[in-house]
C-alpha positions in Angstrom: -3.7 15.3 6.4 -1.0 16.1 8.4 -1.5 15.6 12.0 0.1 18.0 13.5 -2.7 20.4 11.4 -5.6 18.5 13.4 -5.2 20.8 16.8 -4.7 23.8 14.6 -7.8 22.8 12.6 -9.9 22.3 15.8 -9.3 25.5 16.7 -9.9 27.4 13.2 -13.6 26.1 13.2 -14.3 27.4 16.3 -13.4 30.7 15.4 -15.1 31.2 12.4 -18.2 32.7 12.4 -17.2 35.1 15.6 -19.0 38.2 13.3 -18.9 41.7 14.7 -16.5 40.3 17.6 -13.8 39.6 15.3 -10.7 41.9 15.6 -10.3 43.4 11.8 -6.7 43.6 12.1 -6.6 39.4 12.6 -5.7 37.1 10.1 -8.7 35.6 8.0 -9.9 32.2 7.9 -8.0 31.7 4.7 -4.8 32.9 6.3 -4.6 31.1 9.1 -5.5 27.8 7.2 -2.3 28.7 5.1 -0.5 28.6 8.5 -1.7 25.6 10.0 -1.7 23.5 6.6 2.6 23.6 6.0 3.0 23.0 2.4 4.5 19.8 1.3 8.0 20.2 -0.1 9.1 16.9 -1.7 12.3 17.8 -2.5 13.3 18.8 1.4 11.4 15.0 2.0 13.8 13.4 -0.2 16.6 14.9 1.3 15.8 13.9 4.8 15.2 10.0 3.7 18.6 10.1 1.7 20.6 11.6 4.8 19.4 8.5 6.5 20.3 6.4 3.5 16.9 5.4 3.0 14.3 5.9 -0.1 10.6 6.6 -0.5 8.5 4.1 -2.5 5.7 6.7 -3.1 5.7 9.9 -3.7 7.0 12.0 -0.6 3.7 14.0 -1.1 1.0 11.7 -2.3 -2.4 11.2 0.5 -1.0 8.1 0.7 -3.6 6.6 3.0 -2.0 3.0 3.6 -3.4 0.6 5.7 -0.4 -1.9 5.9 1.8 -3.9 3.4 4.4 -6.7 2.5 7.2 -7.1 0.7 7.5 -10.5 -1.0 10.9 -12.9 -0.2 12.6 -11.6 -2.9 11.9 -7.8 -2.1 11.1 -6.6 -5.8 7.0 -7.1 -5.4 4.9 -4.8 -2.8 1.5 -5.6 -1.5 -0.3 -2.8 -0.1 -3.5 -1.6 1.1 -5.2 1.5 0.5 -8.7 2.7 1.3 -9.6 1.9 -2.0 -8.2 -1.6 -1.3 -5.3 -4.1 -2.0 -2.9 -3.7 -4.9 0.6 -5.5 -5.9 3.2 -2.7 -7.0 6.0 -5.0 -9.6 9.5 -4.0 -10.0 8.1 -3.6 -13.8 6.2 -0.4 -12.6 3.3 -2.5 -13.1 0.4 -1.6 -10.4 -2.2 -4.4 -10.2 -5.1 -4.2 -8.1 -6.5 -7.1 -6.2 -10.1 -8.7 -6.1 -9.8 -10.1 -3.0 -11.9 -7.6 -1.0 -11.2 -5.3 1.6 -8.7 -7.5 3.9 -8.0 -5.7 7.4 -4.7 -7.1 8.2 -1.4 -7.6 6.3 -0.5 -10.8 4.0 2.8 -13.0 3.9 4.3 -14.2 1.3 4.6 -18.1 0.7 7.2 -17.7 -2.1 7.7 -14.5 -4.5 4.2 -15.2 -6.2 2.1 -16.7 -3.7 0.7 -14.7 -0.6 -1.7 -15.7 2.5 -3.3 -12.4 3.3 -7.0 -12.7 5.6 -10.5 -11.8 4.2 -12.4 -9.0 5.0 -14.9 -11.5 7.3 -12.0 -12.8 9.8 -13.6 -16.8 9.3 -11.2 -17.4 5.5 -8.0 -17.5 4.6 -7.1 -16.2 0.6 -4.3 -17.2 -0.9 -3.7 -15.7 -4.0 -1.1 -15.8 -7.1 -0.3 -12.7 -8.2 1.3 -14.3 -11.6 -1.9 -16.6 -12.2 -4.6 -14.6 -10.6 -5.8 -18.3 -9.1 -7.6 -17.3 -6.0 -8.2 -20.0 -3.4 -10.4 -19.3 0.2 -9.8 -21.6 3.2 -12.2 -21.8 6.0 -10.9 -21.4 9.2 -12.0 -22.9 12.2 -10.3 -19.6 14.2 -12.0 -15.7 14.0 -9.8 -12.5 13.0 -6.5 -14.1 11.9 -3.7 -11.3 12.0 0.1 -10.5 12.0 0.9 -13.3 9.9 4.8 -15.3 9.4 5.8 -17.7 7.2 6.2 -21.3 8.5 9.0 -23.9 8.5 7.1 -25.6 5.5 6.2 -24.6 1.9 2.6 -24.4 2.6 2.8 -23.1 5.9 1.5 -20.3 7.5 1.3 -18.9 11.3 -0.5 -16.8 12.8 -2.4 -15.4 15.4 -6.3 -15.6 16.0 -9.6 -16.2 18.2 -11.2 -19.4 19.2 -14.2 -16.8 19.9 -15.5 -13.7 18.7 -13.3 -10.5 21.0 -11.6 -14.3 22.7 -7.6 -14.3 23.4 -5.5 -15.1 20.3 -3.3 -17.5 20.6 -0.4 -18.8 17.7 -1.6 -21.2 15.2 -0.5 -23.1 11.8 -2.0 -23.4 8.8 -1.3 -25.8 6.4 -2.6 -24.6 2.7 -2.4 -27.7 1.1 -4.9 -29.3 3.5 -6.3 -26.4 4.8 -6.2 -28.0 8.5 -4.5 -25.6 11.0 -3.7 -26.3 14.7 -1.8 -24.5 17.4 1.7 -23.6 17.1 4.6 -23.6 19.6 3.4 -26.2 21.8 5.2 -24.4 24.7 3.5 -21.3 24.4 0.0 -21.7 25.4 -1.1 -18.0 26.8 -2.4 -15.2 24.7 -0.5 -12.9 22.6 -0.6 -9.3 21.6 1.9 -9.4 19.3 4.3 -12.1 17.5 6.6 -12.3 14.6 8.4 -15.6 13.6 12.2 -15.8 11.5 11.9 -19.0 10.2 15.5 -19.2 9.1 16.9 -19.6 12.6 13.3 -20.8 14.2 13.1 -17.6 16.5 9.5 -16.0 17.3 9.3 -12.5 19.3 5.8 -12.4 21.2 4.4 -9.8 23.1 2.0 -11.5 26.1 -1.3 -10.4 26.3 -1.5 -7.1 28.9 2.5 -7.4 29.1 4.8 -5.2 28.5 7.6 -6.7 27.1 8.3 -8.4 24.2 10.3 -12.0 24.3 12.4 -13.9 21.9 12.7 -17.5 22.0 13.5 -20.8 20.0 10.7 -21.8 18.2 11.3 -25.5 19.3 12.1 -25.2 22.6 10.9 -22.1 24.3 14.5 -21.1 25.7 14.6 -17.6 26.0 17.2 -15.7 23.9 16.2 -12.0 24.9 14.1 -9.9 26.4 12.7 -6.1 25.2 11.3 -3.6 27.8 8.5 -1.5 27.0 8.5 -2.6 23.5 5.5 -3.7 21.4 7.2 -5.6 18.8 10.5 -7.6 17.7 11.4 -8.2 14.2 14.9 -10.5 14.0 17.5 -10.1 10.6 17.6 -13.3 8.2 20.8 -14.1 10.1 19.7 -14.3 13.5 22.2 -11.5 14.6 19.8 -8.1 15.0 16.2 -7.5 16.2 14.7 -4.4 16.0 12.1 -3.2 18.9 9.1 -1.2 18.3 7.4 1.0 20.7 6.3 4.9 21.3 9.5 7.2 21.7 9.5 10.6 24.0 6.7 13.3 23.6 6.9 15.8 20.6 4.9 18.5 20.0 2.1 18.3 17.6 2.5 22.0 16.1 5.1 22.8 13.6 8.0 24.4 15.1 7.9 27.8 15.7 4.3 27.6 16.6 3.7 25.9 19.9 2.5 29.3 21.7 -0.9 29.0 20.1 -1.1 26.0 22.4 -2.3 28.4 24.8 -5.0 29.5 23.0 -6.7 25.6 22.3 -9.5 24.9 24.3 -8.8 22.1 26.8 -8.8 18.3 25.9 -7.0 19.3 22.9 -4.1 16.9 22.4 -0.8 19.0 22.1 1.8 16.2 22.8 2.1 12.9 21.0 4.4 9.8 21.2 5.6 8.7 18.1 6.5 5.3 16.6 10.4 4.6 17.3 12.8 2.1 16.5 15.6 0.5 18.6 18.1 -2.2 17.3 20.0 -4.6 19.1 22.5 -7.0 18.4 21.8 -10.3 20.0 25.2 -11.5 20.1 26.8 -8.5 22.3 23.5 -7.3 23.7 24.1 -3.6 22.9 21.1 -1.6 21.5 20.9 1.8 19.4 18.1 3.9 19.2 17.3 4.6 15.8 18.1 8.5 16.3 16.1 10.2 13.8 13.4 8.1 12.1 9.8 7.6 13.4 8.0 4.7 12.1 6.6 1.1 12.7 5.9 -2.4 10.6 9.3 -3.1 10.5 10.5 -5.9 8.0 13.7 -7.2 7.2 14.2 -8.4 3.7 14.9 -12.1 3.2 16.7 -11.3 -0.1 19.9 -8.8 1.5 21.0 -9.5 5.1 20.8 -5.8 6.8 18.3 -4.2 4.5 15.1 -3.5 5.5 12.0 -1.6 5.4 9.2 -0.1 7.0 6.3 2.4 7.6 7.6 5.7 7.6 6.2 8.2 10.6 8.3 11.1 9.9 11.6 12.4 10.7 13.3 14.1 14.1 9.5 14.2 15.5 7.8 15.9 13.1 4.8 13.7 11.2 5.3 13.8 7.5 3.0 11.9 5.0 3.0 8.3 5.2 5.5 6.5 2.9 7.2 3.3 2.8 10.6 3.4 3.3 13.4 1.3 2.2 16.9 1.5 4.0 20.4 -0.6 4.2 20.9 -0.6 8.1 24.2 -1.4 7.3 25.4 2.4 7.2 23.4 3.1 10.4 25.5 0.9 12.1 28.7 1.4 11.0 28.1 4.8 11.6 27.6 3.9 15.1 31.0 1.5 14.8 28.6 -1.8 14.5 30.5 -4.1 12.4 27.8 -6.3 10.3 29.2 -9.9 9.9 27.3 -10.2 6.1 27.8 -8.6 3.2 24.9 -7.8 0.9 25.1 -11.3 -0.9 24.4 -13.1 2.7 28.4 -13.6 1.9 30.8 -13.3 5.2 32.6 -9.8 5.0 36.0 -10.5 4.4 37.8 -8.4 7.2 40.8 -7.7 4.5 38.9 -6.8 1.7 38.2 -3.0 0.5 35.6 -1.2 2.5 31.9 -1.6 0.8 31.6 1.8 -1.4 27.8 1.0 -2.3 24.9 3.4 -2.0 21.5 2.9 -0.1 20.3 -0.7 -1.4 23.5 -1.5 -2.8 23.2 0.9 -5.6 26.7 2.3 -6.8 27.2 5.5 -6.7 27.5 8.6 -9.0 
C-alpha cells in the first residue's frame, strides 16, 4: 500500500456509513477509494529510475513487501527478505528460497556463496551456502546480532549485539571457523546505534548510542577521518574516496499532488507530513558533499565488484512514496553531472585523464 493512501484511507472509513446524512450529489465510497488509491503505472516508474540512471530489480509494481537484503561481493546474487521469508534471486533468473527461518536482520556475505545472516531467536549465528545448501548454526554468547560487515579475515564477521536482553550493543567479531567471537575495535568501547565497516581500507562509520552524528575512523587506530551531522548512517566506496550519509530529508506531503486541501477535512492526529529517507554523498578527499537531489531511499550498499556502483532500498522519487524496489545505479553519472571527477573506472582501473570519455550506460551496459 502506498502511504500516501493511509490518511486518505483513514478518512474514507469514517465516512461510510453516514446514511440519510450523506449529500446525494458526493462521490461514493467506491469513487473516492479510486481517488485515494493512484494506480500504479510502471512504465512512468521506469522512466523515473532510468532518468536517474538507475534500474529496478522487481517489478516497479509488485507489493513488494521487503524486509531488507544483500548483495553478495560479486553483485550478481541477491538475498532478500520478504514476509514470506528469505530467498537468494541468481543472475540465472533462478529464485531459491531459504530454510533458515524467519531472520529479522540482514546477512553478509563471506565470499559470493557463503553468507552470515542471524536467526530468528537473536542467540545463533547461520551461515549458509547457497551453492551446497550446507547449513551451519553458531551459538552466540551475545543477544540480537544486527547490521552485520565483513571482517579483515576469511571467516570473519562483525557486528553489533547485546551482552543482555534490551542491553547496549557494542561491535563484536566472530570467527566462523571456531565460532569464538570477542569485541571488536579495541578503541571503541561505548554503545552504538549504527556501524558499517570497509574492510578494504579498514574504515568503520558508527553512529553513538543517543548521538547524532555519525563518525568515520581507522579501524586500527581510532583516528578520526570525518564527521556527518544529523546523519544516521555512513557507507564508504571500495576505494576509500566517497561515503554516503543517510538520514530523514525535508517534510513532503503525504497526499498525491493536487490533493492536499482535503488535509482540512482529516480529523486531527492524522499525520499529513512525513520525512523521507535521503541520501548525501561526500568525497573524503575534498570534503564537498551533494545531496542526492531526487531519490528517496535507505540501506545503501556499495558494490565490491565496480568502484562507484551501488545499490539501495528505493523510497520513491522527488517526495513522492512509490512501491518498494531495489534499486541499482552507477553513481558515476550523478557525479559527473555535478562536475565530480571519479578517480576509477568501472574495472577498479585508474581513469586515464587522456583517454575517450566513458560512453557506457547505467551499470556499464553499452548502449543502443
Amino acid at each position: 500500500m502506498n502511504r500516501r493512501s493511509l490518511p486518505l484511507f483513514a478518512l474514507l472509513a469514517l465516512t461510510v456509513g453516514c446514511g440519510d446524512a450523506c449529500d446525494p450529489d458526493a462521490p461514493t465510497f467506491q469513487d473516492s477509494v479510486k481517488e485515494a488509491y493512484a494506480p500504479c503505472n510502471g512504465e512512468l516508474l521506469k522512466a523515473k529510475a532510468g532518468l536517474k540512471a538507475m534500474q529496478l530489480v522487481f517489478k516497479p509494481c509488485g507489493s513488494n513487501n521487503f524486509q531488507n537484503f544483500q548483495w553478495n561481493p560479486a553483485g550478481v546474487t541477491l538475498y532478500y527478505r520478504t514476509l514470506q521469508g528469505p530467498w537468494v534471486l541468481k543472475d540465472t533468473g533462478e529464485n531459491l528460497p531459504l530454510r533458515i527461518g524467519m531472520p529479522n536482520t540482514p546477512p553478509a556475505w563471506f565470499n559470493d556463496s557463503l553468507l552470515a545472516v542471524p536467526d530468528s531467536t537473536g542467540r545463533k549465528m547461520s551461515v549458509y551456502n547457497i551453492e551446497s545448501h550446507i547449513l551451519n548454526l553458531l551459538e552466540l554468547d551475545q543477544v540480537d546480532p544486527e547490521q552485520l560487515s565483513k571482517g579483515a579475515e576469511d571467516d570473519e564477521m562483525l557486528y553489533l549485539a547485546s551482552e543482555s536482553p534490551g542491553g547496549l550493543k557494542y561491535a563484536w567479531r566472530l570467527s566462523a571457523n571456531t565460532g569464538e567471537s570477542e569485541r571488536a575495535f579495541g578503541w571503541l568501547d561505548e554503545g552504538l546505534e549504527s556501524m558499517t565497516y570497509r574492510v578494504e581500507q579498514d574504515i568503520v562509520c558508527y553512529r553513538l548510542y543517543g548521538d547524532t552524528e555519525v563518525v568515520c575512523a581507522n579501524g586500527t587506530t581510532g583516528d578520526r577521518i570525518k564527521a556527518f551531522k544529523d546523519r544516521t548512517r555512513v557507507t564508504v566506496s571500495v576505494d576509500g574516496r566517497y561515503a554516503m550519509a543517510e538520514g530523514l530529508g525535508a517534510e513532503v506531503s503525504v497526499f498525491r499532488e493536487g490533493h492536499e486541501l482535503e488535509v482540512s477535512e482529516l480529523p486531527r492526529g492524522v499525520e499529513t507530513k512525513v520525512r523521507p529517507p535521503s541520501l548525501w554523498i561526500t568525497d573524503l578527499k575534498t570534503g564537498e558533499e551533494l545531496a542526492y537531489e531526487g531519490v528517496h531511499g535507505h540501506t545503501f550498499q556499495w558494490y565490491d565488484s565496480a568502484p562507484y556502483f551501488a545499490s539501495f532500498m528505493l523510497w520513491g522519487f522527488d517526495g513522492e512514496q512509490l512501491n518498494a524496489n531495489v534499486a541499482l545505479v552507477d553513481m558515476r553519472h550523478f557525479m559527473k553531472a555535478n562536475d565530480w571527477s571519479p578517480p576509477l573506472a568501472m574495472d577498479g582501473q585508474p581513469i586515464d585523464p587522456t583517454a575517450e570519455p566513458d560512453r557506457t550506460t547505467s551499470l556499464g551496459e553499452e548502449p543502443n
